[in-house]
N, C-alpha and C positions, 0 to 999 in steps of 0.2 A: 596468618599475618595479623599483626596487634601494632596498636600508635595508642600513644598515650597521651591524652591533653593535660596540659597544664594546669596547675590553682584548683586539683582535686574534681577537675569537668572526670564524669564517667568517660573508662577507655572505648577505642572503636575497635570493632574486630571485623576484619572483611574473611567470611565463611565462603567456604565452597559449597557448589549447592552437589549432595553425591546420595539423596536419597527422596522417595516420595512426599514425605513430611518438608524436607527445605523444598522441594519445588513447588506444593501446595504454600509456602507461605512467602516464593518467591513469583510466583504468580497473583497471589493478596496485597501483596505490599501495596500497588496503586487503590485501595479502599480508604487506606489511611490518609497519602497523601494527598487525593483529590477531593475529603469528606465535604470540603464547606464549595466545593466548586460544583454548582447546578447544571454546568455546561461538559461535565465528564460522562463520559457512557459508560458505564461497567461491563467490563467484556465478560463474555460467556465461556463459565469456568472449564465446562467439558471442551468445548473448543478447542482453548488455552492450553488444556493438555494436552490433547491430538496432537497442535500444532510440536509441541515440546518434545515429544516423546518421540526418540527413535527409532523404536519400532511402528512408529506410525506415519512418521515425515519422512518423505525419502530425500530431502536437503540434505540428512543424515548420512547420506550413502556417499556423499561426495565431499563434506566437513568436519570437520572437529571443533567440537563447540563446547565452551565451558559457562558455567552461570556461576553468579558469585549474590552474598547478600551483606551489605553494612548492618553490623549489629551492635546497637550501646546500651549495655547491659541488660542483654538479651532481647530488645525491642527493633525490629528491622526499622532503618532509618533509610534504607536505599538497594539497590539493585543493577545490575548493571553485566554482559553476556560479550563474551569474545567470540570471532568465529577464523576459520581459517579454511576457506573456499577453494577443494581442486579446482573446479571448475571456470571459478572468476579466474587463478592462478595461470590454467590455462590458456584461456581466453586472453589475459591483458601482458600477464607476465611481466607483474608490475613489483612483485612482491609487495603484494598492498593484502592484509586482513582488517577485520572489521568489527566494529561493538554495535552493541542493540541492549533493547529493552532497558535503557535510563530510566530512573525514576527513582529521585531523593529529596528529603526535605532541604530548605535554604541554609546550606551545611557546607561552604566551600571546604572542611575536613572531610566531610563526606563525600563529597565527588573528587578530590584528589585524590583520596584511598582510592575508590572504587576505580577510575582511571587508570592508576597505575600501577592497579593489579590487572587490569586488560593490559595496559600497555606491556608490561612486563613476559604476561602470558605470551604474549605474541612474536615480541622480540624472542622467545626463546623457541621459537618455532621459527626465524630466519624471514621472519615480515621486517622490512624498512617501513614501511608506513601504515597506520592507521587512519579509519576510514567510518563514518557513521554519521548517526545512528539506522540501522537495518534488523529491521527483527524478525524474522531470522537475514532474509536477504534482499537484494535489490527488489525482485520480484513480491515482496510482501510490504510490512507499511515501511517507509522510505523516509528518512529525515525527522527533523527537530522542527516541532513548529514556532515559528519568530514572529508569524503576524497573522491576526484573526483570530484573537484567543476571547471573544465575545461571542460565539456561537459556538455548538456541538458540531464534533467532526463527524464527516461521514464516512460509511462502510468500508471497511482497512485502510482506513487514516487514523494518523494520530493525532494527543492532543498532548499539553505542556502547562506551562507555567511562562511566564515574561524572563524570570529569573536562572530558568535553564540555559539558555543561551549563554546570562552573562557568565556563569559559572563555569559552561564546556571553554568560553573563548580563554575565560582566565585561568587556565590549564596548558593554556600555548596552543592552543584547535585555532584554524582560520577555517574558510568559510570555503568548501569545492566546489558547490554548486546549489541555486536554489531550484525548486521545486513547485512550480506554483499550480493551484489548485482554482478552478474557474466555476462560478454560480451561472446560471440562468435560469429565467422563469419560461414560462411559457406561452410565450410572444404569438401574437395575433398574426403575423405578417413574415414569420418565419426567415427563410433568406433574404439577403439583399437583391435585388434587382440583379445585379453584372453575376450574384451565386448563383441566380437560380438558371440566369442564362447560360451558365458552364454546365452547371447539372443537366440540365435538360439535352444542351449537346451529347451530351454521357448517354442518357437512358431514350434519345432518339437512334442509337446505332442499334442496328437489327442482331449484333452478336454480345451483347449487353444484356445479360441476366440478373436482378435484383429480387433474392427471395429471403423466405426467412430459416430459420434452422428447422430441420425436422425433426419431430418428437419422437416416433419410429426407430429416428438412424442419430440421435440425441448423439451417443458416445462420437460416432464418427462423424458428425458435424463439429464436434468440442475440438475433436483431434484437429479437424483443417483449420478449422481459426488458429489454436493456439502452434500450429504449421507457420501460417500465415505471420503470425506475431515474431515469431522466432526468426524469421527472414526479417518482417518490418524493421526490427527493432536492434538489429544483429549490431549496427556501427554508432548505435548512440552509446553515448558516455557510461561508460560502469556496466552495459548490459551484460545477463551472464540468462543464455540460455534454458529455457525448461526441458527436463530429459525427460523419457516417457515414459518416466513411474511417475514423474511431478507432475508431466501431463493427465495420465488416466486419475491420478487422485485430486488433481485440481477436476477436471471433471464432475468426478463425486462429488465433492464436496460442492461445488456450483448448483447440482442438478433440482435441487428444492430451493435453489432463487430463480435458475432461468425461467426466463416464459417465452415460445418459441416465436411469440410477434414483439417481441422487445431484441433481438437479432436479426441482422440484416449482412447478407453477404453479396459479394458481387462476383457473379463469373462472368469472365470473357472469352469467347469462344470453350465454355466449358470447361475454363481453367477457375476456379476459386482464386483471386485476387487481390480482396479488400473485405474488411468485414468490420464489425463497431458491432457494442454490446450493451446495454445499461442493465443494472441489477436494481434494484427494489432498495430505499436504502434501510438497511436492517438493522441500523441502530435505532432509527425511529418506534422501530416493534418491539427492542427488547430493553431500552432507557427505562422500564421503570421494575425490571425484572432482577435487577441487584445481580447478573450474572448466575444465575439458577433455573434452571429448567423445569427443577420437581420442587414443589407435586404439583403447581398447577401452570408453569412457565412455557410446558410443552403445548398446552390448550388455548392458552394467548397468544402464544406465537402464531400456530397452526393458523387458526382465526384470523387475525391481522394479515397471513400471506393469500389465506384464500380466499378474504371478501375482499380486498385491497382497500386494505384502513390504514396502508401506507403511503403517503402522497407527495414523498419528496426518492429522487432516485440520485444513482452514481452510474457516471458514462466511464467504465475504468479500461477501456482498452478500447481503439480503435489502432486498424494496421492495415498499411499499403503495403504490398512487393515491392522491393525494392528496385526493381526493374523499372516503375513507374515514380519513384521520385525527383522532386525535378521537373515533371509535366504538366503538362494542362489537365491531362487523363488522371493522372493521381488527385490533382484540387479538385476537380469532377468529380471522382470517389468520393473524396472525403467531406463535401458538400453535399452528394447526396445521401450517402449513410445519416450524415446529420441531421440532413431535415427529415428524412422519412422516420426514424425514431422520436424527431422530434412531433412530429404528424402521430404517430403511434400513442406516443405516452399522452402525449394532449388530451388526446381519442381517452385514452383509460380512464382520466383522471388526476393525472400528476400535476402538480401546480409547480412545478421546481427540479432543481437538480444541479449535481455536481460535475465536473469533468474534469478528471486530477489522474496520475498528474502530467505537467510536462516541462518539459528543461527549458529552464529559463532563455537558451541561447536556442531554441528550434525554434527560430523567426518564420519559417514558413508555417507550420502547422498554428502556431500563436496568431499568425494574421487570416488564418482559417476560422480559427474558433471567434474569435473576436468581431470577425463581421458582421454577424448577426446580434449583435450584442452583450455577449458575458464577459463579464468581468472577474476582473481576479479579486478571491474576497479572501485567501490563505495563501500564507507562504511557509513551505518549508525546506530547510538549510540541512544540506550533508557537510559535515565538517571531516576535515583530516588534521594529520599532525605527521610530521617524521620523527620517526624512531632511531634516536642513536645513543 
């Protein structure tokens, strides 16, 4: 597909991406884009590709995914990935598909091309609406960031530009749900007074187990949390379960961040319940690494994960059974996973930390997190649009 601007402007051409060489420079393009912004993290190129490649991401097993790149006169100007989810399809049967990995210069030719070659891709697979941005899916980085674009995002979050926004809205996108992302430091005083007296109700019952993940039984501790999650998480908006190829390689791919007193689970009478996790935040380690590992990228990382020269973390999943939401017994949980990791990272080190994300409208868990003090310091926006 080709558009041709007026008064002799170089043409656009929106490429498919159908070979190693376009995916290497559709995973590049945010270098160009973000050069003069100090607050982008260059993501890690081997990563990047794991993540893309379908013999490697088992997302692939249940989607069809197309990537695309704007090019004017031969210089990528933008980027932009359709997908089209059995599984969400499933799940919501909404006939709702979805785009990801945005990123283009201040070019409203550019992001209409690039839109409505997703849009178009998608309608032709029998989607009434679009849905984003998800890269690849709900379960990975989630949204457009709208607010907070003064600080570096943390570990699988995104970042933006002020300008994205206006651009996706003025394409006919409104706004499905925001996103918000919460700071805290490392408070001297921990819960409030009325939390700590629920917790404490919690971890006075004698069939009340609070441990942490075993390094031993690592795989099948990963498994009950992300059990756990899949139940927590099953009736919130957009959720689209992890199967257990995405489980054992979410796993893997975790097993060189977790550390097994930064996880904390709850059994009740022997039953696994509740569980919360924070990770190390790893763009802290690898910001000055330009996305390269070799030749010395692997030696600085390594280093920075095993003296803990990282000192800011991400709380990115905490999960009640849903049997218990609703309860006293669930705010107990989730008051004490909190403070005990919070008690933990303190203990290590950590001056900080993230806890992203959650939906704007789950007022219970919002007035959990917020008790103790954090605040929202990001916001990010899923937008849709109908397809007719």
């Amino acid at each position: 597909m080709e558009t041709t601007s007026g008064s002799g402007a170089p043409s656009l051409q929106i490429k498919r991406v159908r070979n190693r060489q376009d995916m290497d420079r559709f995973i590049r393009l945010p270098w160009s884009i973000y050069a003069d912004d100090p607050n982008w993290i260059p993501p890690l190129i081997m990563e990047r590709r794991d993540h893309l490649n379908p013999q490697k991401n088992p997302f692939f097993d249940h989607a069809e995914v197309a990537f695309w790149l704007a090019l004017k006169e031969g210089r990528a100007v933008g980027r932009i990935s359709a997908q089209v989810d059995q599984m969400a399809l499933n799940k919501h049967q909404d006939a709702t598909g979805f785009f990801g990995f945005l990123e283009a210069e201040d070019d409203g030719e550019v992001f209409h091309a690039l839109m409505r070659q997703a849009e178009n891709w998608l309608k032709a697979r029998g989607m009434k609406r679009i849905r984003g941005p998800f890269s690849l899916s709900i379960n990975d980085e989630a949204g457009m960031l709208v607010d907070g674009f003064d600080t570096p995002p943390s570990l699988m979050m995104g970042h933006g530009y002020p300008y994205y926004a206006t651009q996706v809205e003025g394409q006919g996108y409104d706004k499905a749900k925001d996103l918000m992302a919460y700071k805290f430091d490392f408070f001297e005083d921990g819960l409030s007074k009325s939390s700590r007296a629920l917790a404490d109700r919690l971890t006075s019952r004698p069939n009340v187990t609070i441990r942490m993940l075993r390094k031993a039984q690592f795989f099948e501790d990963v498994t009950i949390v992300l059990d756990i999650f899949n139940d927590a998480w099953s009736d919130n908006w957009g959720f689209v379960p992890l199967t257990a190829a995405e489980i054992e390689k979410t796993a893997k791919d975790l097993k060189p961040l977790i550390q097994p007193n930064c996880v904390r689970i709850i059994e009740l009478e022997g039953e696994p319940v509740a569980f919360a996790l924070t990770l190390p935040n790893l763009n802290e380690a690898i910001a000055d690494l330009n996305g390269r590992l070799l030749p010395f990228g692997w030696a600085k990382l390594l280093y920075r994960l095993k003296f803990n020269r990282i000192r800011s973390l991400r709380l990115p999943l905490l999960g009640i059974r849903q049997k218990f939401h609703g309860s006293w017994l669930g705010a107990a949980m989730a008051f004490t996973l909190i403070d005990a990791l919070h008690q933990e990272n303190k203990r290590i080190g950590m001056h900080s930390g993230e806890l992203s994300w959650v939906l704007e409208d789950n007022t219970g868990m919002r007035k959990i997190i917020e008790s103790p003090g954090c605040r929202i310091y990001k916001t990010y926006r899923v937008y849709e649009k109908a397809l007719t």
